[in-house]
C-alpha positions as semicolon CSV with decimal commas, in nm:
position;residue;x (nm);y (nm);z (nm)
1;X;2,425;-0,624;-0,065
2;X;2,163;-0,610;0,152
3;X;2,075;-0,238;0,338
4;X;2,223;-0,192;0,703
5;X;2,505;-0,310;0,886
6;X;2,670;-0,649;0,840
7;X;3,013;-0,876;0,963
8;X;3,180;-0,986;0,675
9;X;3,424;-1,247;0,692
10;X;3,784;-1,200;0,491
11;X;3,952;-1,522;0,358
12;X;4,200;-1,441;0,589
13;X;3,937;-1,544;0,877
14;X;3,943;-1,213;1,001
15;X;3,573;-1,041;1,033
16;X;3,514;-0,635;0,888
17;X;3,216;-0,429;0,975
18;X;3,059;-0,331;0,688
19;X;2,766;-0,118;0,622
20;X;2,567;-0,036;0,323
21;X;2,331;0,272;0,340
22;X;2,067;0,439;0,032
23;X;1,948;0,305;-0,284
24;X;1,978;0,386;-0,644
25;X;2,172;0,238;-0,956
26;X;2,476;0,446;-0,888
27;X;2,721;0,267;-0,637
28;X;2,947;0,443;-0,438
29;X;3,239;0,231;-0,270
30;X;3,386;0,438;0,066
31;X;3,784;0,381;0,217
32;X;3,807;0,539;0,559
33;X;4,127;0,789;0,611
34;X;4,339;0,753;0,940
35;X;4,516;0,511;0,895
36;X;4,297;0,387;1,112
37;X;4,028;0,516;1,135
38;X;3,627;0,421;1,070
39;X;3,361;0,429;0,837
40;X;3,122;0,706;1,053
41;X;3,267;1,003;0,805
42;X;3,045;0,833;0,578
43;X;2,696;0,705;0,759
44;X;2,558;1,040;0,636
45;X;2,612;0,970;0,263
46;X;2,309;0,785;0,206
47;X;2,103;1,085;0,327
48;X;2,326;1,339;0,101
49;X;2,308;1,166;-0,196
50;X;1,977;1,041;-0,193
51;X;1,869;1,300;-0,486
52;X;2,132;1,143;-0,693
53;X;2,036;0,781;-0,643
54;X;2,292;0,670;-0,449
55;X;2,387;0,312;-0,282
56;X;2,672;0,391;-0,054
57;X;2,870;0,095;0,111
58;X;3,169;0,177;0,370
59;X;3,367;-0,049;0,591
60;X;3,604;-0,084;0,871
61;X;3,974;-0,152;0,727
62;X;4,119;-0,454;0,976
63;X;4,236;-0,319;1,332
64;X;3,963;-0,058;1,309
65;X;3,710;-0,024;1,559
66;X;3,418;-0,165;1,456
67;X;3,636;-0,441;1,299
68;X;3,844;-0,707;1,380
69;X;4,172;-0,562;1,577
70;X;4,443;-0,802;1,577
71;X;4,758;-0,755;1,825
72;X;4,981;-0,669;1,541
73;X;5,308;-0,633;1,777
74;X;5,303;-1,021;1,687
75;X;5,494;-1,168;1,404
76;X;5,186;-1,343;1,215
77;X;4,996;-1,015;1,242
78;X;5,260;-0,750;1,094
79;X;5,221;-0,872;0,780
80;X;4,889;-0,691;0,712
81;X;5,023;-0,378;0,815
82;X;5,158;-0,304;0,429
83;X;4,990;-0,094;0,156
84;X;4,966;-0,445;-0,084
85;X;4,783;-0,584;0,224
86;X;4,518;-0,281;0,248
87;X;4,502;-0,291;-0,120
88;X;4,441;-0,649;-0,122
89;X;4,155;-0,620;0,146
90;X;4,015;-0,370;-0,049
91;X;3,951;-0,570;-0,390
92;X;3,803;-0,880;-0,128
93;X;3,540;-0,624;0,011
94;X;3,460;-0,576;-0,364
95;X;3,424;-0,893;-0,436
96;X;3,218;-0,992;-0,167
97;X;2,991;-0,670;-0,258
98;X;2,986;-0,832;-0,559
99;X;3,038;-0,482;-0,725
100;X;3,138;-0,408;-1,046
101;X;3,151;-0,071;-1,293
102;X;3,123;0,120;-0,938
103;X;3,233;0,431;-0,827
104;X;3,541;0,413;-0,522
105;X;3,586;0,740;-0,290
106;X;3,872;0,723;-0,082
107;X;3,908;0,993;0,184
108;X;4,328;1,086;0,320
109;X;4,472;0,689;0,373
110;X;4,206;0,566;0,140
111;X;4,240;0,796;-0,146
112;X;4,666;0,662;-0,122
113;X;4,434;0,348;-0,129
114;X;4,231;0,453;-0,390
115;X;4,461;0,569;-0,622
116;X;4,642;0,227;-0,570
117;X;4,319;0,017;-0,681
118;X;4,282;0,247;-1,019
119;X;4,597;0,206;-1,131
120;X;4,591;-0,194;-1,079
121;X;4,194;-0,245;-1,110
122;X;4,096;0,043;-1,251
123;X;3,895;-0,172;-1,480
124;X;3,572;-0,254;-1,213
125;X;3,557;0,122;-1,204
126;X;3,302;0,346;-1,351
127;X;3,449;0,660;-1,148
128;X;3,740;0,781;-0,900
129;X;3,659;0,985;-0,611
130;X;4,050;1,107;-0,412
131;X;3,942;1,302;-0,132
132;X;4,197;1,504;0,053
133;X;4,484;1,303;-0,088
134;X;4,830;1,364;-0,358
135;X;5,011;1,158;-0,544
136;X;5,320;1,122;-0,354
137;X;5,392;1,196;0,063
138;X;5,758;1,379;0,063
139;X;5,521;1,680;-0,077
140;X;5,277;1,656;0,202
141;X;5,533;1,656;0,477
142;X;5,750;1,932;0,307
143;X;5,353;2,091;0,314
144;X;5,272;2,056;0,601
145;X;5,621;2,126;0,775
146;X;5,530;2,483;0,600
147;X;5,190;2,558;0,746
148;X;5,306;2,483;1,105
149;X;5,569;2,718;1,065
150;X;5,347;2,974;0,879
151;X;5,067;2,937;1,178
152;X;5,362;2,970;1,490
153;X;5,664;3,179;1,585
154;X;6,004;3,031;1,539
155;X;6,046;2,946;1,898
156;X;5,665;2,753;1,871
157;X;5,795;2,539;1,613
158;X;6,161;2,509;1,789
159;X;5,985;2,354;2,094
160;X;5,730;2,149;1,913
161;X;6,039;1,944;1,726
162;X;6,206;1,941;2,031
163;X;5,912;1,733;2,189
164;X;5,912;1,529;1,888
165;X;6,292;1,459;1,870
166;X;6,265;1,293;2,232
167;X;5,933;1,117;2,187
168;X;5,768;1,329;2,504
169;X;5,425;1,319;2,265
170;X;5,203;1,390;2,624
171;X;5,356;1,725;2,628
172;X;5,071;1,943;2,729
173;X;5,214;2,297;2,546
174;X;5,290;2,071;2,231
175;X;4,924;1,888;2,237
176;X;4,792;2,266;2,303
177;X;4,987;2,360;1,937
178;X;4,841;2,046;1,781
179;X;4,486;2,123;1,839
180;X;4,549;2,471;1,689
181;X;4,685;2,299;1,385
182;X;4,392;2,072;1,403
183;X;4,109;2,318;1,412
184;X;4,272;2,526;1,124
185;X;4,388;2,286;0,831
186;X;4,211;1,886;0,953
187;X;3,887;1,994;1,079
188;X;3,757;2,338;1,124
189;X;3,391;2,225;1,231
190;X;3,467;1,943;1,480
191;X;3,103;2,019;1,584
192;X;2,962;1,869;1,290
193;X;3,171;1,555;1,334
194;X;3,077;1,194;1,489
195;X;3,115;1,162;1,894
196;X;3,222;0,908;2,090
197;X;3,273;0,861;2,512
198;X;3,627;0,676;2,369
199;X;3,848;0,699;2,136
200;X;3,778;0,549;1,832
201;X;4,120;0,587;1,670
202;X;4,311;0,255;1,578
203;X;4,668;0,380;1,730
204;X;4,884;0,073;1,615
205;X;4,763;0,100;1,257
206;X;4,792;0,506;1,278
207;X;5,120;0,520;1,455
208;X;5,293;0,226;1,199
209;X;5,199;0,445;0,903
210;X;5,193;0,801;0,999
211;X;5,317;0,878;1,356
212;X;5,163;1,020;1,626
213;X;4,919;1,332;1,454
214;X;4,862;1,448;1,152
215;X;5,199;1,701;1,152
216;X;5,428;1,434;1,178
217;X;5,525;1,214;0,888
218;X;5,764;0,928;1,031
219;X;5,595;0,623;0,973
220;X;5,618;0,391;0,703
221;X;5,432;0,589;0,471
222;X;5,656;0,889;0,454
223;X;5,865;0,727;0,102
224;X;5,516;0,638;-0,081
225;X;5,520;0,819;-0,428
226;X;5,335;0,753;-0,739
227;X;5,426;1,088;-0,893
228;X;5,560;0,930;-1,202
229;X;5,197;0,728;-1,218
230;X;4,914;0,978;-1,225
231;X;4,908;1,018;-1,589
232;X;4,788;0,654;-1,611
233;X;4,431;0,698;-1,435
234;X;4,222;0,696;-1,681
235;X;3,929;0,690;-1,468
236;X;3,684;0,986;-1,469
237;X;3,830;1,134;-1,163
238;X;3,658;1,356;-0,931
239;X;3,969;1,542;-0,701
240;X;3,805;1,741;-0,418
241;X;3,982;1,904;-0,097
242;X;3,943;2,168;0,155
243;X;4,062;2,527;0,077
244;X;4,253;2,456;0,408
245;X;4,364;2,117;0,342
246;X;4,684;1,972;0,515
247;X;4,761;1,901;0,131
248;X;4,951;2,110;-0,086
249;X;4,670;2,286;-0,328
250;X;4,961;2,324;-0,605
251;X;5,008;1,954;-0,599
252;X;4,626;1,898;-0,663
253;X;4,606;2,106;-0,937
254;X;4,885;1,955;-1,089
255;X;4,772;1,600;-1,072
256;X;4,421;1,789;-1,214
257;X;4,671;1,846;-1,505
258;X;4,788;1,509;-1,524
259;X;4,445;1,322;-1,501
260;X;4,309;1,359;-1,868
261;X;3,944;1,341;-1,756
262;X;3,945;1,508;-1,409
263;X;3,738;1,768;-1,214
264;X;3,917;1,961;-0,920
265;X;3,674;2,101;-0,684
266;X;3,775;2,304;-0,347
267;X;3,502;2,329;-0,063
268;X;3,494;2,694;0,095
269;X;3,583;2,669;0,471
270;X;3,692;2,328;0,456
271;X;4,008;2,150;0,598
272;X;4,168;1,817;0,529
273;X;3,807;1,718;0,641
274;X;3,617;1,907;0,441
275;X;3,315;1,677;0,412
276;X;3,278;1,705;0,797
277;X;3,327;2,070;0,749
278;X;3,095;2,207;0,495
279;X;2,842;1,946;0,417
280;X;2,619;2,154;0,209
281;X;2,937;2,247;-0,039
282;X;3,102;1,928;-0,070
283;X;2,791;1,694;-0,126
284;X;2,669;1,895;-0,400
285;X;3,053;1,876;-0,560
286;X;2,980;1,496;-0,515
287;X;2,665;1,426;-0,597
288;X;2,721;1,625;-0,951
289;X;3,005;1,410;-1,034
290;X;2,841;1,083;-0,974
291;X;2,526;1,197;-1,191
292;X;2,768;1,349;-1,463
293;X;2,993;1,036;-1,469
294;X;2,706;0,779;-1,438
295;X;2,494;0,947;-1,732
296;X;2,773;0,975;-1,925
297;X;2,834;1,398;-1,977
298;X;3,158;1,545;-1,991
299;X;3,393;1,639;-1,691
């Protein structure tokens, strides 16, 4: 694929941003978290992995910013707004990369996505890259039900689900508790991150699948489990997440377990995005596992 930025058009006749950023024989496929979100978590790859010889192409999943957003409160549209779907869209990017033996990094969302395309075409890949993701979501939310009420006082977390029992999500004290969530266990360096005058977030996609932040599992994900699956990835498998991840550490090292030819790597002072949060660390975790993989030396 040619270097830069470029519209790609799905079969579907929907149009994805797409950019493609570095050179070298190693390529590195990237799925954006949210759900939706964007590709900018990645536009500094490139740069970071240039010492490895690195070609890194990301894209905007469909409703994302830079791509197409289609009104999905519509009948026609609310059919893409399924895991298959994603999937699906996923494997046509590839195709129209015309990528094969390539490495896939999927970051939150896209590591659920990325585990997903290994264990149904895990056969284009030469290595697996989850990023901040399990196997399974009933352990997340049990997680992450923990570290609010390990971060506030009993009446903190009393009012917090009372806001979210009656759907008053603009309640100031409640978006005040959020952001101290945020800034402890998503992103701990938000000055290191992307800026925009807007919001870049895709809300319909976000709010179908998770809710409304990152503390609040009652979307449509919230029964997605492929617990009993892990043990068939036979991809190498690089498994990397924050020492202050939203995700349960215990779970990671047990899928480490399950994963016959694995690597689990935590980045010091890093949340759920730890890539964002401690560059220097986490590139160097990455970059080593691409040249290891690619050249063929043991995990």
């Amino acid at each position: 694929m040619d270097q830069g930025s470029r519209i790609l058009t799905l079969d579907n006749g929907f149009h994805l941003y797409t950019r493609t950023v570095g050179e070298g024989p190693i390529k590195l496929l990237c799925v954006h978290g949210g759900p939706g979100s964007t590709h900018e978590e990645f536009e500094n790859f490139g740069d970071r992995l240039a010492q490895y010889g690195v070609e890194v192409a990301m894209y905007d999943q469909l409703g994302s910013f830079y791509s197409d957003q289609p009104d999905f409160q519509k009948s026609e549209n609310k059919k893409y707004l399924t895991i298959d779907y994603f999937l699906s869209e996923l494997e046509e990017v590839r195709t129209k990369l015309n990528w094969d033996n390539f490495f896939l990094l999927g970051h939150s969302w896209g590591g659920l996505l990325a585990q997903e395309y290994a264990l149904k075409y895990g056969f284009h890949l030469k290595g697996l890259v989850i990023m901040s993701m399990i196997d399974n979501i009933p352990e997340y939310i049990e997680h992450i039900n923990f570290l609010r009420e390990q971060t506030f006082s009993e009446a903190e977390v009393e009012y917090m689900q009372d806001v979210e029992r009656h759907d008053r999500f603009d309640d100031p004290m409640y978006n005040h508790l959020v952001e101290k969530l945020y800034k402890i266990y998503v992103m701990r360096h938000p000055e290191n991150a992307p800026r925009h005058l807007v919001s870049t977030n895709a809300k319909p996609v976000y709010n179908y699948f998770q809710g409304d932040n990152e503390f609040v599992m009652v979307g449509t994900l919230k029964s997605w489990d492929r617990r009993k699956d892990t043990k068939k990835i036979t991809t190498p498998t690089l498994l990397t997440f924050g020492d202050h991840d939203t995700m349960p550490l215990k779970v990671a090292r047990r899928m480490h377990q399950e994963i016959e030819n694995s690597r689990l790597v935590l980045t010091p002072d890093g949340g759920h995005c730890h890539s964002v949060d401690n560059p220097k660390a986490f590139f160097q975790t990455l970059g080593e596992f691409l040249d290891n993989v690619y050249y063929g030396e043991k995990l």
